[in-house]
C-alpha positions in Angstrom: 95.7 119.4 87.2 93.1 119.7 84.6 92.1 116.9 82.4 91.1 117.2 79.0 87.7 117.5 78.9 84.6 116.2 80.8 84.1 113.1 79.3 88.0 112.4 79.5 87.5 113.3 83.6 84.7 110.9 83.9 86.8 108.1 81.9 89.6 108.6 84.6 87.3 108.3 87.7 85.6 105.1 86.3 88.9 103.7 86.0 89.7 105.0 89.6 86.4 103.3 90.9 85.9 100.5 88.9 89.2 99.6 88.0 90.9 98.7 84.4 88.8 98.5 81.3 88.6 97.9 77.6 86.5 100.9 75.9 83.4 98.6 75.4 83.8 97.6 78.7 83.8 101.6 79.6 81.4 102.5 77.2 79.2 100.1 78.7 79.9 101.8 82.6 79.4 105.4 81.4 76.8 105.3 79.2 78.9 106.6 76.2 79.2 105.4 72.9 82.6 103.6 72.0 84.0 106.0 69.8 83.7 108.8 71.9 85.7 106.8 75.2 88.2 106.2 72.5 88.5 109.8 71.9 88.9 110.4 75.9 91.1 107.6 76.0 93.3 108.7 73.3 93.7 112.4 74.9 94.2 110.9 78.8 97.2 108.5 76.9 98.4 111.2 75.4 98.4 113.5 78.7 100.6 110.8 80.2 97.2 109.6 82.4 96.2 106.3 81.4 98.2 103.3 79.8 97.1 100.7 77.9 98.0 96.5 77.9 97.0 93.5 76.4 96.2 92.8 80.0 94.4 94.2 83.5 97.7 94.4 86.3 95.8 91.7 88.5 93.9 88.3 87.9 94.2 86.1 85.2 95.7 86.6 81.7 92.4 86.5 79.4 91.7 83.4 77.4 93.1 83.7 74.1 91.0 84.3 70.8 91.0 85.4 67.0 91.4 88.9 66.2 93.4 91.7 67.3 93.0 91.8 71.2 91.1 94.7 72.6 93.5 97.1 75.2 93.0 97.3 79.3 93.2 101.1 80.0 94.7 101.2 83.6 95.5 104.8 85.2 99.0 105.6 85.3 100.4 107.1 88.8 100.5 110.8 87.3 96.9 110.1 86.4 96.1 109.2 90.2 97.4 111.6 91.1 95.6 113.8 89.3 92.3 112.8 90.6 94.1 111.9 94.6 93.0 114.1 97.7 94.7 116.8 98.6 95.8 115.7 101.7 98.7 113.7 101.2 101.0 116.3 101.5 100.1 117.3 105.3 100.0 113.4 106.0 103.3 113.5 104.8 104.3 116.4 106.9 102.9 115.2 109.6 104.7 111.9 109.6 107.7 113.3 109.0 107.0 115.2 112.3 106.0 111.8 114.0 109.3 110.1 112.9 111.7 113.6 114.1 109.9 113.5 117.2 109.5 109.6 118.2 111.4 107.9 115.3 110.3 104.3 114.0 108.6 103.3 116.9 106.0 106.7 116.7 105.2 105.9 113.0 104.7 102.2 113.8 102.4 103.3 116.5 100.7 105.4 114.1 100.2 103.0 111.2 99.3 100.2 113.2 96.5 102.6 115.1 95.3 103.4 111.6 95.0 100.3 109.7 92.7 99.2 113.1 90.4 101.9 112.9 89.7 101.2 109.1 89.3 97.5 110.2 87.1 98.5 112.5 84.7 99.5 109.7 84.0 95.6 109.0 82.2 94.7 112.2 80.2 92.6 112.1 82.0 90.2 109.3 80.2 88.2 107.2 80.6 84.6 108.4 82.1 83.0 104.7 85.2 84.2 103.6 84.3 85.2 100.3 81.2 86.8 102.2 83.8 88.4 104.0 86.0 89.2 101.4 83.5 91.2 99.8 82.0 93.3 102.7 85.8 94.3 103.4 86.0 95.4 99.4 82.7 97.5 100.5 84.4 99.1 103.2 87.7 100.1 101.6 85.8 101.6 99.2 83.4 103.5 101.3 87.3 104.9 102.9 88.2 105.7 99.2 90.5 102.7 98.0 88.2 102.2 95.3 88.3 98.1 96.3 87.3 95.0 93.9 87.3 91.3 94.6 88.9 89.3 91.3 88.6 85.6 90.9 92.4 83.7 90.2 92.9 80.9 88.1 93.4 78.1 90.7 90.5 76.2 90.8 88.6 79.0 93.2 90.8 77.9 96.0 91.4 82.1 96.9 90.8 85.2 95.3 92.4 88.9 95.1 91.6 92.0 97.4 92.5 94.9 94.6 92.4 98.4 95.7 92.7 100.7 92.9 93.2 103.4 94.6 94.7 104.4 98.2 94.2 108.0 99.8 98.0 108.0 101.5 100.1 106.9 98.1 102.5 109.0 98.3 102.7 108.8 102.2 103.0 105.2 101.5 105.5 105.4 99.4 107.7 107.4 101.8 106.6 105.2 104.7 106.1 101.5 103.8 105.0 100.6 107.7 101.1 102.2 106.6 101.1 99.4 103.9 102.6 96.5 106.1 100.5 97.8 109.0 97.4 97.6 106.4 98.0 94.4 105.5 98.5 92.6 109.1 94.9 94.1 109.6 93.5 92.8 107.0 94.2 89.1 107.9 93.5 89.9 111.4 89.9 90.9 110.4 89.5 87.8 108.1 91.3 85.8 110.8 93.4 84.2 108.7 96.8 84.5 106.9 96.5 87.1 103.9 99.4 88.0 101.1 100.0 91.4 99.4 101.4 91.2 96.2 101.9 94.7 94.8 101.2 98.2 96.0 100.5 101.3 94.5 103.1 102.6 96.6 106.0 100.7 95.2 104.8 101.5 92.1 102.5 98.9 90.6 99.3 99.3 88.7 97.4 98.1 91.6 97.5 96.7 95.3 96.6 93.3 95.4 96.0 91.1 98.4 95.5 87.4 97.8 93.4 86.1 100.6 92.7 82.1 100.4 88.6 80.7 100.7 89.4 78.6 104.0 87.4 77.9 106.7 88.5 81.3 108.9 89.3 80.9 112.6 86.6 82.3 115.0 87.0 86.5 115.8 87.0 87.4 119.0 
């Protein structure tokens, strides 16, 4: 799919990268000036690739203040899919093959293999959590999930893992073990207990891991 225009393009993947944004915010990424991300903006929104809120999809609601609130441009799923690898389809193929040929337990097998080897990425880990927490953001990105850390409003007791954007969505989608399998791997390279809270996969704006700052149990 083509978008509409260069500028417009270059909006999309700064929202694919660096997650949400208000057009100062992304005016202030790209180098551009407001008016012309508005411009992008308004041609991606109307293409049916980006969506705007009073709000990001993760971390806290923004403090309230006078004036009409400035909009969070998030990408919709037809615009990550616009900028998503190719791939996905023969991953999806392929599982389907996996599942004919050795049913649950073969795409079990497979996720679980998976969701290792990307952990495997992360040795060694940083010896804090939130040290840790951030090296695993690095990590996910470098694999193409486009991975921030976001504070919560809890008194700093645990922040969110957010991947904006996953290579397997759709393939996800149709087999919800890669994202369980994904997840069990991420506590077991933090050592601890981790919870995801929305996937791109079930259709949310974002996948979203909270992962508590506690002393983390030794890795082997």
């Amino acid at each position: 799919m083509k978008f509409p225009g260069e500028a417009a393009e270059r909006v999309a993947r700064s929202l694919l990268a660096e997650g949400p944004g208000t057009p100062v915010q992304l005016a202030a990424r790209l180098g551009l000036s407001t008016a012309a991300i508005r411009k992008s903006l308004a041609a991606l929104q109307a293409d049916g690739l980006v969506s705007a809120s009073e709000r990001a999809p993760y971390g806290p609601a923004p403090a309230k203040r006078r004036g009409r609130p400035s909009h969070v441009f998030s990408l919709t799923p037809r615009g990550r899919t616009a900028l998503n690898q190719d791939y996905d389809d023969l991953a999806i193929e392929a599982l389907r093959f996996v599942a004919q040929a050795q049913g649950p337990e073969g795409i079990e097998a497979f996720a679980a293999q998976r969701a290792h080897s990307l952990m495997q990425q992360l040795q060694p880990i940083a010896d804090t959590t939130e040290a840790a927490v951030h090296q695993l953001a690095g990590a996910l990105t470098a694999a193409g999930y486009a991975a921030t850390v976001e504070q919560m409003s809890d008194g700093g007791l645990a922040v969110q893992l957010c991947q904006h954007h996953c290579p397997i969505v759709d393939a996800a989608a149709e087999f919800p073990v890669l994202c369980e399998a994904e997840t069990h791997a991420l506590g077991e390279a933090l050592g601890m207990h981790v919870t995801r809270l929305a996937t791109l996969a079930h259709g949310d704006g974002v996948c979203t891991t909270v992962i508590p700052l506690v002393q983390r149990k030794a890795l082997a």
